[in-house]
PDB file with SEQRES, HELIX, SHEET and CRYST1 records, atoms N, CA, C and O in Angstrom:
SEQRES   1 A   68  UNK UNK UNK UNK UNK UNK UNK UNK UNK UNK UNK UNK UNK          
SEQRES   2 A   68  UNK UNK UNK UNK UNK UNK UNK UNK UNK UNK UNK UNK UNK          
SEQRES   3 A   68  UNK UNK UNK UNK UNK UNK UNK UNK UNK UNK UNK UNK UNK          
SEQRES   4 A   68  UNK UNK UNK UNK UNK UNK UNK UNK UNK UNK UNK UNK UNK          
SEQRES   5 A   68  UNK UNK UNK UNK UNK UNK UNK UNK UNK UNK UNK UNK UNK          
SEQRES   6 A   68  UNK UNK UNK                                                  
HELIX    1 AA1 UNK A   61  UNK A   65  1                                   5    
SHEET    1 AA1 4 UNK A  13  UNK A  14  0                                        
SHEET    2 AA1 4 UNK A  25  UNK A  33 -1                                        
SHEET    3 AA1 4 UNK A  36  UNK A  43 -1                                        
SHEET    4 AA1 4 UNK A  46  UNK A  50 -1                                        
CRYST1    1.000    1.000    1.000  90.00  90.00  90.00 P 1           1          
ATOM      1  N   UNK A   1     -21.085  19.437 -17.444  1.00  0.00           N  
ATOM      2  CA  UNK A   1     -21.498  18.499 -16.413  1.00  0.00           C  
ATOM      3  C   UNK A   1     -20.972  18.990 -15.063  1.00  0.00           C  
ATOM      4  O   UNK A   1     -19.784  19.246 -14.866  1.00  0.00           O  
ATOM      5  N   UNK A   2     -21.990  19.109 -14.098  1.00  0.00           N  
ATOM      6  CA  UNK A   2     -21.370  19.400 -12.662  1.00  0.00           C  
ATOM      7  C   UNK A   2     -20.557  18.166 -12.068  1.00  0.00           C  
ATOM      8  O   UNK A   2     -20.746  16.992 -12.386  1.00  0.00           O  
ATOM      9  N   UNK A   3     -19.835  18.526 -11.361  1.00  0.00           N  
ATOM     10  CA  UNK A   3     -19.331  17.340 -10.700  1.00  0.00           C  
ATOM     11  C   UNK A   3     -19.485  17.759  -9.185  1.00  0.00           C  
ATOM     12  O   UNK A   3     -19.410  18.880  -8.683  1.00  0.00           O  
ATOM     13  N   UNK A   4     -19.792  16.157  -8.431  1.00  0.00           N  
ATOM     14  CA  UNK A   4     -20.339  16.466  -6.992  1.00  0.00           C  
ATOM     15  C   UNK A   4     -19.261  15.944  -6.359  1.00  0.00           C  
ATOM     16  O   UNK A   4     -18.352  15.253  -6.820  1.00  0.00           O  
ATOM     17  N   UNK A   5     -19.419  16.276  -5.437  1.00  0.00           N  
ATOM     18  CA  UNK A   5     -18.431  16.179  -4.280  1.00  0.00           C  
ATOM     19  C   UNK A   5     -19.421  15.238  -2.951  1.00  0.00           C  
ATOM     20  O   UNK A   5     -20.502  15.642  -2.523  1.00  0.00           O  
ATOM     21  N   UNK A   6     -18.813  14.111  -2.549  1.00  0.00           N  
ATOM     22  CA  UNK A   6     -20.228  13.773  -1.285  1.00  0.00           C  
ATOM     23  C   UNK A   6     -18.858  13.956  -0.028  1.00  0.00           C  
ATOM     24  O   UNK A   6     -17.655  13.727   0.096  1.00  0.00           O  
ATOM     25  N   UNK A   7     -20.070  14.546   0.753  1.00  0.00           N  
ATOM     26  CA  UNK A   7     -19.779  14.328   2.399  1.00  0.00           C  
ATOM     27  C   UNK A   7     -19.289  13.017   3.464  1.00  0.00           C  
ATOM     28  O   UNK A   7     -18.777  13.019   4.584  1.00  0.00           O  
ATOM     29  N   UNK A   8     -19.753  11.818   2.440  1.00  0.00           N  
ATOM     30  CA  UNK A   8     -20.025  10.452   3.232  1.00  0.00           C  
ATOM     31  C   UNK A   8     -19.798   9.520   2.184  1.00  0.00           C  
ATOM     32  O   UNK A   8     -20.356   9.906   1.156  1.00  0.00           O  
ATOM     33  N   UNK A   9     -19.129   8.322   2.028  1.00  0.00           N  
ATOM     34  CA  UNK A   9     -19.162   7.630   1.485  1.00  0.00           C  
ATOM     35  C   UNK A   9     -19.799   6.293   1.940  1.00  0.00           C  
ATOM     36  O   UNK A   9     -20.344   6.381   3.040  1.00  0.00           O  
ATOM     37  N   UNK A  10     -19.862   4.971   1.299  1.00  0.00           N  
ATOM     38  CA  UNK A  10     -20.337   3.887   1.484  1.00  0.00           C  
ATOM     39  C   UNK A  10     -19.823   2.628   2.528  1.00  0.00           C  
ATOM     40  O   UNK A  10     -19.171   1.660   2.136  1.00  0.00           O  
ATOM     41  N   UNK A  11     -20.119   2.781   3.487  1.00  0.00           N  
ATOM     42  CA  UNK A  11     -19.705   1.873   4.242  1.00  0.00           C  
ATOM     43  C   UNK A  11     -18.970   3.017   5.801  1.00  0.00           C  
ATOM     44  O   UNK A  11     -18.625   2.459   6.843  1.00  0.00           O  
ATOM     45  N   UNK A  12     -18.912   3.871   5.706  1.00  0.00           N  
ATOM     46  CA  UNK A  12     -18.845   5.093   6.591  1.00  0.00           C  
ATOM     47  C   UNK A  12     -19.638   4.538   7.761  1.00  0.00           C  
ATOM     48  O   UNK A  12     -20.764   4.048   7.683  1.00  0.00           O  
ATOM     49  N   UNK A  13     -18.870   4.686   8.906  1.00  0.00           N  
ATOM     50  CA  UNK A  13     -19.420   4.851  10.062  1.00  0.00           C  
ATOM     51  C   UNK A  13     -19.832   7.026  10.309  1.00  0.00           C  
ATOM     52  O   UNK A  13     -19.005   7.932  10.412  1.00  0.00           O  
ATOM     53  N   UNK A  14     -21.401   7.113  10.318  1.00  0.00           N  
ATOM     54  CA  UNK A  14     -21.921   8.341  10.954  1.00  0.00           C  
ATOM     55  C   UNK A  14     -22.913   8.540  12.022  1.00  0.00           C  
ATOM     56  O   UNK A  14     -23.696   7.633  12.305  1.00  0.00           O  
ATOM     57  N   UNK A  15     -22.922   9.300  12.430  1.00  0.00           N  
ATOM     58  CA  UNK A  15     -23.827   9.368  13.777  1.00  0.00           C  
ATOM     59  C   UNK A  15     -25.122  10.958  13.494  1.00  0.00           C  
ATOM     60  O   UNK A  15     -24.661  12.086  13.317  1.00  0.00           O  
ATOM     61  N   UNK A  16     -26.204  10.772  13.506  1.00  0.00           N  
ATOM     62  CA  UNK A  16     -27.173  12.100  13.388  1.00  0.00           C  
ATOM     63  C   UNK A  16     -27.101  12.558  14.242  1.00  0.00           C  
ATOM     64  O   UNK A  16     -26.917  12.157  15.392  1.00  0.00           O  
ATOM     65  N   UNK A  17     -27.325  14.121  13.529  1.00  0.00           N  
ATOM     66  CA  UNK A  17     -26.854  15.188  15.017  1.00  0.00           C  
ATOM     67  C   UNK A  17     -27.561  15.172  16.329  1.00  0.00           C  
ATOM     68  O   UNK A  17     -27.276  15.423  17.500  1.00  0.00           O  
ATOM     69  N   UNK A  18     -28.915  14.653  15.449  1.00  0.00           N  
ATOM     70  CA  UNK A  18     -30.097  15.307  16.449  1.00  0.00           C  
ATOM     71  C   UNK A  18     -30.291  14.241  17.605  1.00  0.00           C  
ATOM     72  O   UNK A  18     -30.855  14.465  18.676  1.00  0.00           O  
ATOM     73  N   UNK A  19     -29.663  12.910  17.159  1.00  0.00           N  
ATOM     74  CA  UNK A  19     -29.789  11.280  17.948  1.00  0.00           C  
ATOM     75  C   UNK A  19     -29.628  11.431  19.163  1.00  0.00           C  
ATOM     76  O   UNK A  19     -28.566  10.875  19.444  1.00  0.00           O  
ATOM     77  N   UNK A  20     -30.119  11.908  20.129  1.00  0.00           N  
ATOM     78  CA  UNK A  20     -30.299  11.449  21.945  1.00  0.00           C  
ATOM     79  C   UNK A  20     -28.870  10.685  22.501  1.00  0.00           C  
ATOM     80  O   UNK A  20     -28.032  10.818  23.392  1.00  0.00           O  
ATOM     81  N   UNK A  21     -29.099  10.038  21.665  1.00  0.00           N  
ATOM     82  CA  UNK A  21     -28.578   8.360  22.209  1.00  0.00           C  
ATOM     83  C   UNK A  21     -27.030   8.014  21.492  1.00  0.00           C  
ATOM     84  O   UNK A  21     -26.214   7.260  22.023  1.00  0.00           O  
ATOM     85  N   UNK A  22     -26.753   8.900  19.855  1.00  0.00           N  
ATOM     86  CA  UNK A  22     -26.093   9.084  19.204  1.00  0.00           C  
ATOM     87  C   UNK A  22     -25.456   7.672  19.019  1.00  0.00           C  
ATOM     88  O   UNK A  22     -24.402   7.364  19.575  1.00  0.00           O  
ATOM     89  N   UNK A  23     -26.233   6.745  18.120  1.00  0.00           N  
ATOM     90  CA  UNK A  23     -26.367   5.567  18.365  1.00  0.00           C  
ATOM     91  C   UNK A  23     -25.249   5.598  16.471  1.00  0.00           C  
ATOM     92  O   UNK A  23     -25.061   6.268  15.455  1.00  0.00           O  
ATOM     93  N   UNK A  24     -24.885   4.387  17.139  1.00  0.00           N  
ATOM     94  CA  UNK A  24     -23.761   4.232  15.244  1.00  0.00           C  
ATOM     95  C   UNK A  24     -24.418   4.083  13.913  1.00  0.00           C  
ATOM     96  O   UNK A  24     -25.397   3.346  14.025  1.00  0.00           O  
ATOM     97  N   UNK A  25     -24.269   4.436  12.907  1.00  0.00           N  
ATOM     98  CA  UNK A  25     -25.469   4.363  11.706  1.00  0.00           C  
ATOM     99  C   UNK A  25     -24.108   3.730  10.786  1.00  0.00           C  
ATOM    100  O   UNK A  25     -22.948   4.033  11.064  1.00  0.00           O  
ATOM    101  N   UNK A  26     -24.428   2.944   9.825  1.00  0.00           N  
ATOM    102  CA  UNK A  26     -23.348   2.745   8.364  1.00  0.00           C  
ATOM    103  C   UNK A  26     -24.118   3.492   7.263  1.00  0.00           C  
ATOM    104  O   UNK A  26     -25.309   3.277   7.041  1.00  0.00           O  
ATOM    105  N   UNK A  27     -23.424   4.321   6.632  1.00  0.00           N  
ATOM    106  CA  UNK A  27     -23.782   4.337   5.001  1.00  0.00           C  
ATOM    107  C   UNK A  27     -23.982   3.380   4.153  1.00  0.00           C  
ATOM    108  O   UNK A  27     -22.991   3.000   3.528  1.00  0.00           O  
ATOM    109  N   UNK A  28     -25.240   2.747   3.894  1.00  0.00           N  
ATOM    110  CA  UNK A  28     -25.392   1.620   3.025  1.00  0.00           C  
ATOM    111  C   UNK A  28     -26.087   2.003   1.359  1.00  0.00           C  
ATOM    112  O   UNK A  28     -26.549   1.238   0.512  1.00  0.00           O  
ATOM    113  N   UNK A  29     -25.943   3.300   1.357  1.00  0.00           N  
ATOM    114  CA  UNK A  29     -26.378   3.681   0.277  1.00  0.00           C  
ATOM    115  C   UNK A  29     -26.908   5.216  -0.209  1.00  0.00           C  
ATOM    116  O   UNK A  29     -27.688   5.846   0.506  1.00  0.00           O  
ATOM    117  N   UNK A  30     -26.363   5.802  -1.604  1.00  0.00           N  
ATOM    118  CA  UNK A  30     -26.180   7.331  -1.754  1.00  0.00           C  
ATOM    119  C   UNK A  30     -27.258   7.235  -2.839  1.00  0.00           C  
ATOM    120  O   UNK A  30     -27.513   6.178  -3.417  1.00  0.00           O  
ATOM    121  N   UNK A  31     -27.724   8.111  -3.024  1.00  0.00           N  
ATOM    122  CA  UNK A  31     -29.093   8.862  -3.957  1.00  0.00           C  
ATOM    123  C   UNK A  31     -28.594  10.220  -4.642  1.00  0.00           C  
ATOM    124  O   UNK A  31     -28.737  11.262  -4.002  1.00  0.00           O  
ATOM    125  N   UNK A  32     -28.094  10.249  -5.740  1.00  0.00           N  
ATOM    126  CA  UNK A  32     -27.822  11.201  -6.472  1.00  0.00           C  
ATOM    127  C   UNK A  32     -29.164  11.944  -7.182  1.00  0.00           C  
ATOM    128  O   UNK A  32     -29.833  11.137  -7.826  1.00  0.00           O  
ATOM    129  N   UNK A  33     -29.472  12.760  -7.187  1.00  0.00           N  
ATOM    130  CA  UNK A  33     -30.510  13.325  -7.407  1.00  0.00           C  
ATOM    131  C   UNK A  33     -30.564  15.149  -8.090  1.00  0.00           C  
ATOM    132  O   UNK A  33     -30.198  16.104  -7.405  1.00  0.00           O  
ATOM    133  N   UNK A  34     -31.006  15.259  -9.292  1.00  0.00           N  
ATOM    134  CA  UNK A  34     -31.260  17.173  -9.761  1.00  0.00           C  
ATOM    135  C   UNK A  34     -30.997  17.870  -8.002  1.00  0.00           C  
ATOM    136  O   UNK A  34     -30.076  18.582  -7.604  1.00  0.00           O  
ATOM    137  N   UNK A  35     -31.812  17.501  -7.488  1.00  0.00           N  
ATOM    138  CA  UNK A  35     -32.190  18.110  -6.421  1.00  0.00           C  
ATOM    139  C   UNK A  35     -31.542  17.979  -4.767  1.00  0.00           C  
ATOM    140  O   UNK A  35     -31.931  18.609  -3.784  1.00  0.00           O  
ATOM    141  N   UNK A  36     -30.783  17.271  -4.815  1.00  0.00           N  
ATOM    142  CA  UNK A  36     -29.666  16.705  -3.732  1.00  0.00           C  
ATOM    143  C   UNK A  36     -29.228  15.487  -3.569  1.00  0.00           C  
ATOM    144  O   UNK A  36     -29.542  14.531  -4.279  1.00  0.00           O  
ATOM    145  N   UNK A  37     -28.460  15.465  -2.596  1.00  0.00           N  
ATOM    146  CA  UNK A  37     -28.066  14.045  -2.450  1.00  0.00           C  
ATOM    147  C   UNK A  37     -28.794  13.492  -1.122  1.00  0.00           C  
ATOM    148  O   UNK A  37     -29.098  14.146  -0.124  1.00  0.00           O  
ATOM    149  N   UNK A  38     -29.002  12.075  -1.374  1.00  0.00           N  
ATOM    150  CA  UNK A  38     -29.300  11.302  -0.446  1.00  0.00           C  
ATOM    151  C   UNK A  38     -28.777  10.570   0.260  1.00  0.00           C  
ATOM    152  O   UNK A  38     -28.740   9.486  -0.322  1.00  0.00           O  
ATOM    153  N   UNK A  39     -28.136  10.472   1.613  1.00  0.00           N  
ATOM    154  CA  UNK A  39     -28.016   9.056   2.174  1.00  0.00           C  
ATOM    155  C   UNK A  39     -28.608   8.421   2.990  1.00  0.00           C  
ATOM    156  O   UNK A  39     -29.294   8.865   3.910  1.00  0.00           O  
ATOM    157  N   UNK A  40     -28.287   6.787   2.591  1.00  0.00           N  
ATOM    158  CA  UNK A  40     -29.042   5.715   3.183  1.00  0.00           C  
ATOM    159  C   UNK A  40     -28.527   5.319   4.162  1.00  0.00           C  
ATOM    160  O   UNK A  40     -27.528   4.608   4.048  1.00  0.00           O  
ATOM    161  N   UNK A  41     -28.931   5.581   5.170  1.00  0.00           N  
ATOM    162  CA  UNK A  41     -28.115   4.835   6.678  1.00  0.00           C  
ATOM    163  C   UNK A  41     -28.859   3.701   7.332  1.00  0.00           C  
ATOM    164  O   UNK A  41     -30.084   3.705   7.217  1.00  0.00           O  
ATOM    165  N   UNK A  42     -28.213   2.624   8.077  1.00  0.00           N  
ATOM    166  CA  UNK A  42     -28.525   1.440   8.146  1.00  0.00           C  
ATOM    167  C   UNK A  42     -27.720   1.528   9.832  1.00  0.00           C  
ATOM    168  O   UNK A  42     -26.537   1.793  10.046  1.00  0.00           O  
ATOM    169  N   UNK A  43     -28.782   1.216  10.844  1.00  0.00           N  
ATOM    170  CA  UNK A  43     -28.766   0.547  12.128  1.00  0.00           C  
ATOM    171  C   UNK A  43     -29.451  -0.489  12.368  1.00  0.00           C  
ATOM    172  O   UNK A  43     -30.542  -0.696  11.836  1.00  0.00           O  
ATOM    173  N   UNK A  44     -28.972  -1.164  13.086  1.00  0.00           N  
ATOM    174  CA  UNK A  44     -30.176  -2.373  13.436  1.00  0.00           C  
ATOM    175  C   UNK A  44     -31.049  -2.832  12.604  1.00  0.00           C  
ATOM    176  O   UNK A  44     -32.220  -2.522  12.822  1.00  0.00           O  
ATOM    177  N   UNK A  45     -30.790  -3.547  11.622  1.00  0.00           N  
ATOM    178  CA  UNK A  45     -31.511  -3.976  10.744  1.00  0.00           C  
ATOM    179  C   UNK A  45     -32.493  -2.826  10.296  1.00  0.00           C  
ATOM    180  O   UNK A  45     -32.997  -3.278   9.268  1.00  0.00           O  
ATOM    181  N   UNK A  46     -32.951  -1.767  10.490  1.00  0.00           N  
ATOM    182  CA  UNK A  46     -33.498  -0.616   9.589  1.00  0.00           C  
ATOM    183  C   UNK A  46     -32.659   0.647   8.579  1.00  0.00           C  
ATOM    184  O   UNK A  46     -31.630   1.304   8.733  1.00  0.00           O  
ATOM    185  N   UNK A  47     -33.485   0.579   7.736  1.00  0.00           N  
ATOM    186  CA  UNK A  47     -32.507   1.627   6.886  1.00  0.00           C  
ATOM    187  C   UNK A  47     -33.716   3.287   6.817  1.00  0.00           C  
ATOM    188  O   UNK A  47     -34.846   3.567   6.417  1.00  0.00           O  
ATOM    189  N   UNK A  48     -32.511   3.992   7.507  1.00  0.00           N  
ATOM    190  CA  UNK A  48     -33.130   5.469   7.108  1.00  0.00           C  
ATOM    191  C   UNK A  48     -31.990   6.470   5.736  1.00  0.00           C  
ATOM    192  O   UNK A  48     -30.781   6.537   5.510  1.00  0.00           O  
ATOM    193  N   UNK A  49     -33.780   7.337   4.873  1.00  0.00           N  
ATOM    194  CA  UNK A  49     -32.608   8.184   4.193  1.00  0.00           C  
ATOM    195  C   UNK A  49     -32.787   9.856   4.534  1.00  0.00           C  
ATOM    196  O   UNK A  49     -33.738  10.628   4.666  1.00  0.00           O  
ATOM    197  N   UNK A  50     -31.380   9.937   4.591  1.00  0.00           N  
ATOM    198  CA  UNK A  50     -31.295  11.687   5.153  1.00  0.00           C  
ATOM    199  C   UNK A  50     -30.583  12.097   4.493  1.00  0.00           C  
ATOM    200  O   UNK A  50     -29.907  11.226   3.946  1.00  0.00           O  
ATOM    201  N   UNK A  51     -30.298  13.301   4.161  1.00  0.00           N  
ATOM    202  CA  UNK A  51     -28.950  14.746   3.746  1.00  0.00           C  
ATOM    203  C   UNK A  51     -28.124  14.529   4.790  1.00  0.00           C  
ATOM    204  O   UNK A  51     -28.242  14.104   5.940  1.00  0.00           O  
ATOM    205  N   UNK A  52     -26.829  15.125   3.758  1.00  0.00           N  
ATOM    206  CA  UNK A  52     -25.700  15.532   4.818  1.00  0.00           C  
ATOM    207  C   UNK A  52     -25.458  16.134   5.921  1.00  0.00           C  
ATOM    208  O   UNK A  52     -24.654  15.950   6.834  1.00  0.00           O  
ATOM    209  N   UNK A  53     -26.666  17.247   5.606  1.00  0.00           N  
ATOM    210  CA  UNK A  53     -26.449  18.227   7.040  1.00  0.00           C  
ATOM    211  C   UNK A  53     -26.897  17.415   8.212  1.00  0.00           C  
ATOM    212  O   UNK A  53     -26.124  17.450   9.169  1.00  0.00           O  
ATOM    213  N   UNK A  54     -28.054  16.639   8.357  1.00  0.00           N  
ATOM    214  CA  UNK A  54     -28.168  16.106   9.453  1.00  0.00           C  
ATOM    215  C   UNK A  54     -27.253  15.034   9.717  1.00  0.00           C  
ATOM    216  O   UNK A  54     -27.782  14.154  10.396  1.00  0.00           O  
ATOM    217  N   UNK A  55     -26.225  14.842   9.453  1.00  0.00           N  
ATOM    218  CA  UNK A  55     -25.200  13.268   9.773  1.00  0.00           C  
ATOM    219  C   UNK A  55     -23.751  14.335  10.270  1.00  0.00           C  
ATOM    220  O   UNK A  55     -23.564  15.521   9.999  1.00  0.00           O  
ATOM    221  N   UNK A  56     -23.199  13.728  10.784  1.00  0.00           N  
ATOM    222  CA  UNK A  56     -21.712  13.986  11.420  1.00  0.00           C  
ATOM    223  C   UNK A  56     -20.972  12.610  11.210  1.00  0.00           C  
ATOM    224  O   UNK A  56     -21.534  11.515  11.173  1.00  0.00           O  
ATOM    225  N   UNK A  57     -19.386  12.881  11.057  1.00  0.00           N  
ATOM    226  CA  UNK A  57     -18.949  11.880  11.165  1.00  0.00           C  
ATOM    227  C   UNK A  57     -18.383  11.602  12.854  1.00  0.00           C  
ATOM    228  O   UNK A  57     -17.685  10.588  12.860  1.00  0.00           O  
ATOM    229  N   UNK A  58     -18.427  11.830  13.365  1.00  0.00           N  
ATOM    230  CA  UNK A  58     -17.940  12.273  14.738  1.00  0.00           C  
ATOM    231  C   UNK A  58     -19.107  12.403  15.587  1.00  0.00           C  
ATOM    232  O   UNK A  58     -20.143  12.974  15.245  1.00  0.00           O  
ATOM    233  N   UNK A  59     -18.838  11.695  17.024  1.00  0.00           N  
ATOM    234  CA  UNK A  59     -19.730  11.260  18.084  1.00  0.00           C  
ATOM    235  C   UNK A  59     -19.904  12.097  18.838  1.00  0.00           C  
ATOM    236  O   UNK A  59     -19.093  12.385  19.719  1.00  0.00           O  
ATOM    237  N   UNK A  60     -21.553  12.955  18.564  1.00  0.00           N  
ATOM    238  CA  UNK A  60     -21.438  14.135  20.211  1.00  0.00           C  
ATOM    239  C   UNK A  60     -21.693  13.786  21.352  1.00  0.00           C  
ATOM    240  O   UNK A  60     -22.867  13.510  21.600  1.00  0.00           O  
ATOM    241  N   UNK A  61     -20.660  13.682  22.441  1.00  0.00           N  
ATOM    242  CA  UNK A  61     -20.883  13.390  23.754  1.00  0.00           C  
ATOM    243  C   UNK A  61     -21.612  13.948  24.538  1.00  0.00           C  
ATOM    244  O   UNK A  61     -22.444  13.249  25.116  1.00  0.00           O  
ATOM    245  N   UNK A  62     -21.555  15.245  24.797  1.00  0.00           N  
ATOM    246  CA  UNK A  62     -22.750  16.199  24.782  1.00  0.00           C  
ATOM    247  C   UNK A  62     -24.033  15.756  24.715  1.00  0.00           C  
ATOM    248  O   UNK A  62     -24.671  15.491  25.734  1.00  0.00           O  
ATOM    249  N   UNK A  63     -24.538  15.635  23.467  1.00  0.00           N  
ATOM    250  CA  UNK A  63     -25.753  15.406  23.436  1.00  0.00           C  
ATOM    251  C   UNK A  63     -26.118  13.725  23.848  1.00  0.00           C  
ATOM    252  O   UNK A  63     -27.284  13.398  24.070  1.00  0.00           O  
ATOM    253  N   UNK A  64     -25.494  13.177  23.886  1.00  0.00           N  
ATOM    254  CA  UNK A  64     -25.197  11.826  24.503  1.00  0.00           C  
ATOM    255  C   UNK A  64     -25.566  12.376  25.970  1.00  0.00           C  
ATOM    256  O   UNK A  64     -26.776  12.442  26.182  1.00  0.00           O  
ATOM    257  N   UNK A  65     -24.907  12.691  26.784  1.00  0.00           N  
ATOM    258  CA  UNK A  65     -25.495  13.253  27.940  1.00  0.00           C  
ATOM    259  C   UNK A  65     -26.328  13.428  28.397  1.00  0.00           C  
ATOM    260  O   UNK A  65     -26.729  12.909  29.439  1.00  0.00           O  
ATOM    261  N   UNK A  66     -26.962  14.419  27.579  1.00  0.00           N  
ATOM    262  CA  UNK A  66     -28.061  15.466  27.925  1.00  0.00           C  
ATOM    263  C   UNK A  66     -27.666  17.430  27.925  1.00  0.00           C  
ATOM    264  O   UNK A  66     -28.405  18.412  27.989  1.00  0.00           O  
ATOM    265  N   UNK A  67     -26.280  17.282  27.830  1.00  0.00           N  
ATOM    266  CA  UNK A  67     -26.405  18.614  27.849  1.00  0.00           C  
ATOM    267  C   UNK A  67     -25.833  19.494  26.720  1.00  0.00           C  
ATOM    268  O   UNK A  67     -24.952  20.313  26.982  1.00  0.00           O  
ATOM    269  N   UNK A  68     -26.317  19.343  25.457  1.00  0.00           N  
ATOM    270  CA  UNK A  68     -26.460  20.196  24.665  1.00  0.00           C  
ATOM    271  C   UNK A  68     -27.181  20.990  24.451  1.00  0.00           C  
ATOM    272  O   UNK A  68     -27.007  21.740  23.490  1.00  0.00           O  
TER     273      UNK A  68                                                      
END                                                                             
């Protein structure tokens, strides 16, 4: 049996890399899957699901800006 390791746990404050605005997201839910993992992130009453690579736990100011 593999054993996984996650990036993010449940209830995690993360922010997406790519977010403009780098607006606060919660982890409200993980997707174990053959094929990767999923998480469920929850702002404003909507829930999106993404991979790890696109989430950070840490706020880019930078791109908050504009100048990344």
């Amino acid at each position: 049996m593999k054993e996984i390791v996650l990036a993010f746990y449940i209830g995690q404050i993360v922010y997406l890399k790519t977010d403009l605005e780098q607006e606060k997201y919660f982890v409200t839910g993980i997707e174990i899957r053959q094929t990767g993992v999923k998480y469920f992130i929850s702002s404003k009453g909507y829930e999106s699901a993404v991979y790890d690579f696109e989430l950070t736990k840490d706020q880019n100011v930078l791109v908050k800006l504009g100048i990344d």
